[in-house]
Phi, psi and omega in degrees: 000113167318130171325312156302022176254318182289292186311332177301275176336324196248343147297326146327298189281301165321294170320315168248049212217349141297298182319316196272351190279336179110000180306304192230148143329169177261319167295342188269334152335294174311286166333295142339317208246346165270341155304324199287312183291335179276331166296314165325289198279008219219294193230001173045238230251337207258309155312324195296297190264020164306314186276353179258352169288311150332306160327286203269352135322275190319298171354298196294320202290332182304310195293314208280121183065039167317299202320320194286330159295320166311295151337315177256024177054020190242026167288111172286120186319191110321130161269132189286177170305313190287353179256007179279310187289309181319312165285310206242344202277356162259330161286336157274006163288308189310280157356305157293330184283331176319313193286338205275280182096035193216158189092164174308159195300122170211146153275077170295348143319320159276331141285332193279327166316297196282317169319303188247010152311301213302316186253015157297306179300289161001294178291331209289300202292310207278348167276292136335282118039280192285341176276324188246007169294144215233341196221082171277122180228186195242108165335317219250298184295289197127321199264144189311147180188184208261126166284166167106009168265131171307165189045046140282084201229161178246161157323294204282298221292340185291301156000280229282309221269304191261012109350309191280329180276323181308307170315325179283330196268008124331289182306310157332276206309311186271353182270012194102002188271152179247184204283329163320299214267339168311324174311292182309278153018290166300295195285319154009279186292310179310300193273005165270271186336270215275342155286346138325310204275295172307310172309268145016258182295014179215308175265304174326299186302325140000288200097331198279001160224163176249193188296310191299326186276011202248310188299323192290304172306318178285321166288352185277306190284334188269018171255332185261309174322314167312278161342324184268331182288333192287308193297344186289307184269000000 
């Protein structure tokens, strides 16, 4: 049986093997698992396990202190189709330009990395964030305010957040990637988590974007920030 036949199947079954655990909607399911193939084929072993990394970061960061979150109206739902693309839709973009193989010279490993650093950090620091933060402030002010209101951040959540892009970019590193680019990566993914944050506190609060376009956009500046740093060094 061809490899990518196997590579299907067990994306398949992860998706749904989310789905039945409550991780994901069944459209979020779907999503998943055509998100996960288009990384597969696109960026191969290495996307994948960027992405599984994301995953289960996020996973992990949800579960810990659910009761407590719960308590405090800060429980996270099943993730929709739309909150799949929103998250993963610039790494399986990335991914499709891989497979194209055309056009200018870019490190797409390395943006499609810093694309989901961004947004690894992004779950981590606000899911952490909301159990050990200690200090809630407005990005832009400065000034105290309630968490869980967009552009609301903590120390420790920030902290937490770039701990998550240093893991993806740890995987860059072991799949052969050097440490410049483990560098980049990390502070990338860092500052789309915080252009998240900025967004947040200014077109979300707004009305004029929502959480998804909000999500989508921080991984968007943190693949062009990666890219720009790369072009520096």
């Amino acid at each position: 049986m061809p490899e990518f036949i196997l590579v299907i199947a067990a994306l398949c079954a992860g998706a749904f093997a989310a789905c039945r655990l409550g991780k994901l909607t069944r459209a979020g399911a779907v999503a998943a698992g055509l998100t996960g193939i288009i990384v597969f084929f696109g960026s191969g072993y290495f996307g994948l396990a960027v992405l599984f990394a994301f995953f289960a970061m996020g996973v992990l960061a949800t579960a810990h202190g659910k009761f407590r979150k719960a308590a405090h109206g800060g429980a996270q739902q099943r993730r929709n189709a739309g909150q799949v693309f929103a998250n993963g839709g610039m790494a399986a973009l990335i991914s499709l330009l891989m497979t194209v193989g055309e056009g200018p010279v870019l490190p797409y490993p390395i943006m499609l990395a810093a694309a989901l650093a961004s947004a690894s950090a992004d779950t981590v620091s606000s899911e952490l964030g909301t159990l050990y933060g200690r200090r809630f402030m407005n990005i832009l002010t400065f000034r105290r305010e309630a968490n869980g209101l967009d552009g609301v951040v903590s120390f420790e959540g920030t902290l937490a957040g770039i701990a998550a892009s240093a893991v993806i970019a740890s995987i860059y590193f072991a799949f052969g990637g050097g440490g410049t680019g483990w560098l980049i990566i990390t502070v990338a993914g860092t500052i789309g988590n915080l252009a998240d944050s900025v967004l947040g506190a200014t077109l979300e609060r707004k009305g004029v974007i929502g959480n998804d376009a909000v999500n989508f956009m921080n991984t968007a500046i943190a693949a062009l920030a990666a890219w720009g740093l790369w072009a520096a060094v």
